[in-house]
N, C-alpha and C positions, 0 to 999 in steps of 0.2 A: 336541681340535680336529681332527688328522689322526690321529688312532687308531694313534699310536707313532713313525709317521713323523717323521723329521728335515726341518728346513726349511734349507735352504743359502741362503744368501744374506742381506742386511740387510734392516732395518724402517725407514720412513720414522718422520717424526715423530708420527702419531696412530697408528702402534703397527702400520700394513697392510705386509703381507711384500712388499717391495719384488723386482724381478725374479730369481726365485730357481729352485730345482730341487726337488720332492721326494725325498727319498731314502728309499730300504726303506720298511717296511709291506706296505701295500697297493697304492701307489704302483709299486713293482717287479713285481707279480703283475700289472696294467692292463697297461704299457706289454708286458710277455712275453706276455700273449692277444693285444695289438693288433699285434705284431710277426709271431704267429703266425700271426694271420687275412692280413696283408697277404703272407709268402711264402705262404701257401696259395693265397691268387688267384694273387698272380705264376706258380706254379708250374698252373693252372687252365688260366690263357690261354694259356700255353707250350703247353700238352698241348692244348686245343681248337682255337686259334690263333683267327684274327681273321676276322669273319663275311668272307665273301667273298672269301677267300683258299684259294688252293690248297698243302695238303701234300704233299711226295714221297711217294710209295709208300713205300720201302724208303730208310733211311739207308746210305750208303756210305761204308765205312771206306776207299774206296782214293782216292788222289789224283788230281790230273791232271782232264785231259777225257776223254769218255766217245767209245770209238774205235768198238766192236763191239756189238750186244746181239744176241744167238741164243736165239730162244724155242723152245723143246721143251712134250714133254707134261706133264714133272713142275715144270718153271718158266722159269727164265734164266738166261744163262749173258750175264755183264757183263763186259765190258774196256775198261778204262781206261788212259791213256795218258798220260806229263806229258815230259819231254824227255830223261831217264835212264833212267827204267823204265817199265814196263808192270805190273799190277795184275788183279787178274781174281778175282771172287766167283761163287759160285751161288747162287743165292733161290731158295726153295719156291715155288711159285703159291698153295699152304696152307700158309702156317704153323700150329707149333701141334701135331702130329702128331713126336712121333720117329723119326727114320727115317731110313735112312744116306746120305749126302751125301759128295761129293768136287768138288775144282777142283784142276784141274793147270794151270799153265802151264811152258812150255818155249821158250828162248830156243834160236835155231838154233847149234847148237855148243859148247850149256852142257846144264846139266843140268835137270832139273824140279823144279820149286819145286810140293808139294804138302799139301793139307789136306785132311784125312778124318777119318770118326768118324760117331757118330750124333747129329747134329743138329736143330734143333725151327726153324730159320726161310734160317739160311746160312753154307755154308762159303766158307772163305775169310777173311780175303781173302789171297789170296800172292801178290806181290811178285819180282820178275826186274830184275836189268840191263839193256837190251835198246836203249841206244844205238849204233843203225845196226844192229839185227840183226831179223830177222824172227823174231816168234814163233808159238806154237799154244798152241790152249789146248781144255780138256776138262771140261764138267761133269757132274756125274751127283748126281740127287736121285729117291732113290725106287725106284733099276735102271734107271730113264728118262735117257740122253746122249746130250748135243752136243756138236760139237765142230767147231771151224776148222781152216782148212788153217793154210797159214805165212800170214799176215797184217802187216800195220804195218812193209813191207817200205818 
């Protein structure tokens, strides 16, 4: 009848399987395609988003609100801001390309919080102290840098 499956649950009186569950067989293989097909949309719409909406550019790992943006030739150079520290990334204008990256920032009277390497999209992000203190900050993607004065004074 169900080609192996178990039937859970009870039979009324002319013998029909009263509100019950399939269990194993073939019954387990359905429901894991139909589970799979549904995270794959879930995960479809996530990635395309929804007609007539707009996506960020670039995902930001740092907190806060966004204080500074300094566009140069090889991208951006982002700071952010929340009420204890200050945050500061660089993004390629191309991703995609390996190629050496840095973001410094520096609170006035502390030391520099730095990240470097060769990078494919953005370094970053580093993180400072920087309640009641003025910062700066320095990016470089490519041999191409910007940089601010003391700033979020």
């Amino acid at each position: 009848m169900f080609d192996g499956a178990k039937v859970r649950g009870g039979r009324d009186r002319s013998g029909r399987v009263r509100s019950g569950r399939i269990r194993g067989g073939q019954a387990r293989g359905g429901r894991l395609v139909a589970r799979l097909l549904a995270m794959s949309l879930a995960v479809g719409a996530l990635t395309l988003g929804a007609p007539g909406t707009q996506q960020a550019d670039a995902f930001s790992a740092c907190t806060g609100r966004p204080a500074k943006t300094v566009s140069f030739t090889g991208g951006e150079l982002r700071i952010y801001r929340s009420r204890h520290y200050a945050c500061a990334i660089a993004l390629a204008k191309a991703p995609g390309l390996r190629r050496y990256m840095s973001v410094q920032l520096q609170p006035r009277g502390g030391r520099a919080a730095v990240d470097a390497g060769r990078f494919t999209r953005q370094a970053g992000p580093v993180t400072v102290h920087a309640l009641n203190r003025c910062v700066r900050a320095t990016g470089n993607v490519g041999g191409r840098t910007a940089s601010t004065g003391w700033i979020l004074c």
